[in-house]
Biotite code that builds the C-alpha atoms (Angstrom):
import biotite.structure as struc

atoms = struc.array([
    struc.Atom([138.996, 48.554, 69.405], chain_id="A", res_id=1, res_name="UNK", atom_name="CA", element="C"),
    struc.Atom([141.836, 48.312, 67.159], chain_id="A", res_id=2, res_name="UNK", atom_name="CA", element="C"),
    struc.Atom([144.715, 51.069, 67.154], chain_id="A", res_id=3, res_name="UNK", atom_name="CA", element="C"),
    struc.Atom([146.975, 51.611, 64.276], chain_id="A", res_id=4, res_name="UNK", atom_name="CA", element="C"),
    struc.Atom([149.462, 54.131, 64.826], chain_id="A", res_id=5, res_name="UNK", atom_name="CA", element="C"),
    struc.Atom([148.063, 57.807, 65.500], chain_id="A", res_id=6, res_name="UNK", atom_name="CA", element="C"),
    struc.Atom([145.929, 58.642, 62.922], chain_id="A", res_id=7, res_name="UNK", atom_name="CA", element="C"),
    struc.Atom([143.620, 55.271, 62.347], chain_id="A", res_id=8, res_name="UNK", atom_name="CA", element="C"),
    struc.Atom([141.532, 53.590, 65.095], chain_id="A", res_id=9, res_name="UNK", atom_name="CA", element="C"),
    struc.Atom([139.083, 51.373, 64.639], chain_id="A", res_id=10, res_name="UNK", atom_name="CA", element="C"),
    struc.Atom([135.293, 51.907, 66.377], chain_id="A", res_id=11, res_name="UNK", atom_name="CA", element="C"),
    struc.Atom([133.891, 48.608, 68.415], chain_id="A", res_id=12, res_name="UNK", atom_name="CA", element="C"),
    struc.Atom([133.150, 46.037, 65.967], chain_id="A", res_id=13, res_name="UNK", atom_name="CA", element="C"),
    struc.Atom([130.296, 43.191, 66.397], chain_id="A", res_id=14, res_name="UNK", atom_name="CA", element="C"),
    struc.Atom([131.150, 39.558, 67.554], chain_id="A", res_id=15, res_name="UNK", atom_name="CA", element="C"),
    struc.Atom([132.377, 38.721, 63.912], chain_id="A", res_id=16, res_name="UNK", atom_name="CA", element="C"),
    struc.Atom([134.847, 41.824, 63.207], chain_id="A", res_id=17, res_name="UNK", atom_name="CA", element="C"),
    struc.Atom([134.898, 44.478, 61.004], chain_id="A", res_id=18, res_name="UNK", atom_name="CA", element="C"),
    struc.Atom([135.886, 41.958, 58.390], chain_id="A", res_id=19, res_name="UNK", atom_name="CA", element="C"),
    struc.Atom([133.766, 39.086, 58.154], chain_id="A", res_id=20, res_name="UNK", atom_name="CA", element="C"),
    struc.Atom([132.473, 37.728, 54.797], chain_id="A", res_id=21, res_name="UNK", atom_name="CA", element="C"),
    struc.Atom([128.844, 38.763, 54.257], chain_id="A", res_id=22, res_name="UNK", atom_name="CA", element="C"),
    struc.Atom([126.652, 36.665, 52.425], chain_id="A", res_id=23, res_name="UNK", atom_name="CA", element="C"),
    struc.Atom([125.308, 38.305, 49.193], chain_id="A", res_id=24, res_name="UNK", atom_name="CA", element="C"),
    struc.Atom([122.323, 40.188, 49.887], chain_id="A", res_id=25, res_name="UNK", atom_name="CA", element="C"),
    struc.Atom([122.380, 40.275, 53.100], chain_id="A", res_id=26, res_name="UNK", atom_name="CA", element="C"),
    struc.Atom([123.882, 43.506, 53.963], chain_id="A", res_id=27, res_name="UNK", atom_name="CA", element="C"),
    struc.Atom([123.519, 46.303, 56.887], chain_id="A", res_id=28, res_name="UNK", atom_name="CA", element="C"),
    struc.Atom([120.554, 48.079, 54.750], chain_id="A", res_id=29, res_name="UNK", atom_name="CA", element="C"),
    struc.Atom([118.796, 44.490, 53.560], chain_id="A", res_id=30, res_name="UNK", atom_name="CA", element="C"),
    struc.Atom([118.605, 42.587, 56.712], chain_id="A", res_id=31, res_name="UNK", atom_name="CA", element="C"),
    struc.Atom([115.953, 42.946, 59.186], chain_id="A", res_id=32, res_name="UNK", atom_name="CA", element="C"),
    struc.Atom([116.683, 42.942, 63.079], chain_id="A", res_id=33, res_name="UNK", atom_name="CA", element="C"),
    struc.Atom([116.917, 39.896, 64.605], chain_id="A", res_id=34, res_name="UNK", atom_name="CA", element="C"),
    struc.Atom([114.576, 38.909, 67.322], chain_id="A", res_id=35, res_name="UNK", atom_name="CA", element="C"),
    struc.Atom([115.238, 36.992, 69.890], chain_id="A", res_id=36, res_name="UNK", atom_name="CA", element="C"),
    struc.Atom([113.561, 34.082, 70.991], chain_id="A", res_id=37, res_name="UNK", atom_name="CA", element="C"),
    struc.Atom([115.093, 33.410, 74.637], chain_id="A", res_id=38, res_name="UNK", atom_name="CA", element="C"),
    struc.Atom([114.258, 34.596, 77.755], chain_id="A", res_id=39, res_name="UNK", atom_name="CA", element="C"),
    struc.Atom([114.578, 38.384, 79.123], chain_id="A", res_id=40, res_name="UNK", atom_name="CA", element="C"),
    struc.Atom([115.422, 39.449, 81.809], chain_id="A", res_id=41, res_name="UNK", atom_name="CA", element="C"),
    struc.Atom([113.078, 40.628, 84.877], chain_id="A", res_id=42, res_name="UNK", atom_name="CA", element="C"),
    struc.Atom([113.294, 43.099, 87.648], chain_id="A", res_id=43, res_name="UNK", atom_name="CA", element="C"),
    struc.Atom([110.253, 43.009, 90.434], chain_id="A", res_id=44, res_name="UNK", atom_name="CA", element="C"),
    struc.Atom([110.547, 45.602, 92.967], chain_id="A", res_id=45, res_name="UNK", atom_name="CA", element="C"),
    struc.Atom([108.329, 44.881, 96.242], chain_id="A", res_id=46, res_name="UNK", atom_name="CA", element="C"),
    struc.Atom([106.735, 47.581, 97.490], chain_id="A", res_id=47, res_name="UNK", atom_name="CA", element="C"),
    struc.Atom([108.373, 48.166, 100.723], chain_id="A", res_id=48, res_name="UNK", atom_name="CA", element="C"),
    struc.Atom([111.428, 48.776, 98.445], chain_id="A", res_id=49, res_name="UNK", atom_name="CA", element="C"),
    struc.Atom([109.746, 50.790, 96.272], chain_id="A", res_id=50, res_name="UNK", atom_name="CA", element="C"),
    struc.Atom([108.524, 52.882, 99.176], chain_id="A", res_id=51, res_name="UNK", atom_name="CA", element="C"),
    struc.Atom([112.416, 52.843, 100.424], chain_id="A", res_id=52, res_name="UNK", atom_name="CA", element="C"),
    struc.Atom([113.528, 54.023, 97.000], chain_id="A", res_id=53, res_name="UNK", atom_name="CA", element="C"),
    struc.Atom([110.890, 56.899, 96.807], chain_id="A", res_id=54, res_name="UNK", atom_name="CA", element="C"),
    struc.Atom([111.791, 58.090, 100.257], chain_id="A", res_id=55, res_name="UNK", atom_name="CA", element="C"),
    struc.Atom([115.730, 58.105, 99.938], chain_id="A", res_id=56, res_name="UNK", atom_name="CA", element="C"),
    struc.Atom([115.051, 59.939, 96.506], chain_id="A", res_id=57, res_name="UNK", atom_name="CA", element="C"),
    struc.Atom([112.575, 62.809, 98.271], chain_id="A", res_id=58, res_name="UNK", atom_name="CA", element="C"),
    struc.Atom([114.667, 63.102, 101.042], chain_id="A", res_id=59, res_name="UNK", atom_name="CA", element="C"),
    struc.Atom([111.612, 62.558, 102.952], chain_id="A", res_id=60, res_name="UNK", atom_name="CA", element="C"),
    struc.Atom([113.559, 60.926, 106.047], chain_id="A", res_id=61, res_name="UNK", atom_name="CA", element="C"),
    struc.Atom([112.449, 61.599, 109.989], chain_id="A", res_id=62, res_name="UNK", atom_name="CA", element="C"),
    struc.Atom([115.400, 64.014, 110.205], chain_id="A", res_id=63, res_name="UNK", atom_name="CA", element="C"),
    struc.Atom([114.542, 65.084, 113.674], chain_id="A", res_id=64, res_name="UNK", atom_name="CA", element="C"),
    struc.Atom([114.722, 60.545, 114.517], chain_id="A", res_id=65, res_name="UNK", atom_name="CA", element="C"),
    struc.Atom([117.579, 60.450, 113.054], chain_id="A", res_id=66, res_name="UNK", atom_name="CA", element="C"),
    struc.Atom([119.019, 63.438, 114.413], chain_id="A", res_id=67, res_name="UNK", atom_name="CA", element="C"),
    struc.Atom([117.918, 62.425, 118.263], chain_id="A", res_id=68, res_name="UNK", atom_name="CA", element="C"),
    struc.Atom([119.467, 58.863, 117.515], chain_id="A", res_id=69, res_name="UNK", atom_name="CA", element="C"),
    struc.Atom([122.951, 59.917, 116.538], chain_id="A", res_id=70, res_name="UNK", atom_name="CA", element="C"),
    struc.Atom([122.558, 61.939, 119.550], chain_id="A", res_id=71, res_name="UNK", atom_name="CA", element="C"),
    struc.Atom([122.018, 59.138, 121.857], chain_id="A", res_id=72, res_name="UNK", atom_name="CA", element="C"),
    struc.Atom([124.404, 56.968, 120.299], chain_id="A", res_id=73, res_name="UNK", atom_name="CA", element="C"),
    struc.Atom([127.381, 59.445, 120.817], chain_id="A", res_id=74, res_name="UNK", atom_name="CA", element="C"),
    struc.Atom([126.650, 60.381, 124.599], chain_id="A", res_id=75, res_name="UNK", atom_name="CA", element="C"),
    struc.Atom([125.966, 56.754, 125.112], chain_id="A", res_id=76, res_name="UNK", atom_name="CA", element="C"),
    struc.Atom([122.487, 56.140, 126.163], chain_id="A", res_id=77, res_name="UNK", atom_name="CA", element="C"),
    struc.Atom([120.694, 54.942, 123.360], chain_id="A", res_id=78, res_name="UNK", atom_name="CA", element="C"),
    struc.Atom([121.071, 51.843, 124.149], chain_id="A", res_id=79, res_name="UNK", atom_name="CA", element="C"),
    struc.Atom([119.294, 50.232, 127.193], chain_id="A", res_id=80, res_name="UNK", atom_name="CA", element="C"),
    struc.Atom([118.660, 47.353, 129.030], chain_id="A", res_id=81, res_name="UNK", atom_name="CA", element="C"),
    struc.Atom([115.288, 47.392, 127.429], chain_id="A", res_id=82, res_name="UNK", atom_name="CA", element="C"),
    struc.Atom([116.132, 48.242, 124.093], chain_id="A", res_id=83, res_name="UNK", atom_name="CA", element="C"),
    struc.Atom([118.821, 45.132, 124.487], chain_id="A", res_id=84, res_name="UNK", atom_name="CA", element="C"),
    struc.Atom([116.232, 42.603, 125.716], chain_id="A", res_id=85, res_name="UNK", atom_name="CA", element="C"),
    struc.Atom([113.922, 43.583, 122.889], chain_id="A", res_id=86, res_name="UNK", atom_name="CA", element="C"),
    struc.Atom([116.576, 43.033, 120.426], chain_id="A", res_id=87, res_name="UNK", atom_name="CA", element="C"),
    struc.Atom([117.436, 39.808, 121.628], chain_id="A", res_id=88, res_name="UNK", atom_name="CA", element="C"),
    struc.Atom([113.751, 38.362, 121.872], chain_id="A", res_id=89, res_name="UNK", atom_name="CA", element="C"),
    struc.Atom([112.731, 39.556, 118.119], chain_id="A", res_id=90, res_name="UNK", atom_name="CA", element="C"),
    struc.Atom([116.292, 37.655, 117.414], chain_id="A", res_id=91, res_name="UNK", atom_name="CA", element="C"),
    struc.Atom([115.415, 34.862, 118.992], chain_id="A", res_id=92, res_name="UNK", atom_name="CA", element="C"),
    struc.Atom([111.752, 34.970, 117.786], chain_id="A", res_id=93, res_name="UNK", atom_name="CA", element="C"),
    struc.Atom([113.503, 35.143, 113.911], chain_id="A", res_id=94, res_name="UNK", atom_name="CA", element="C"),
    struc.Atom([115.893, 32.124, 114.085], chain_id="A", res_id=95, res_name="UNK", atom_name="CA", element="C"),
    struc.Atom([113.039, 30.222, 116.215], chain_id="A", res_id=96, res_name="UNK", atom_name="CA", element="C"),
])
């Protein structure tokens, strides 16, 4: 954008500037839109994160889970030996 004291400013202007030579007859209302013959760009969404994405937006979350968790957590008994050992053999399981 180009300002100009405070009564003239410029919009956004393409790549070449508001004032780049046109060749004749090829003008805004002559010219057809370009198409482009790279690649595009791709998003793929797996469905687990497509399931995550649905839930988060419904607010369809265990709230009464998540409420006994944050329970546990803050009077200190959520975690167990158990829950520790099962941790640490699906860890080690992962990294082999």
């Amino acid at each position: 954008m180009q300002v100009h004291g405070p009564s003239h400013v410029h919009s956004s202007q393409g790549l070449k500037g508001p004032h780049s030579s046109q060749r004749a007859g090829s003008g805004p209302s002559q010219s057809a839109p370009a198409q482009s013959a790279g690649p595009t760009d791709r998003l793929d969404i797996s469905p687990a994160a497509a399931a995550a994405a649905q839930a988060a937006e419904t607010g369809l979350e265990r709230a009464d889970l998540v409420a006994r968790v944050r329970q546990e957590i803050a009077s200190g008994t959520y975690e167990t030996p158990y829950k520790i050992d099962a941790a640490l053999d699906r860890l080690l399981d992962e990294i082999g």
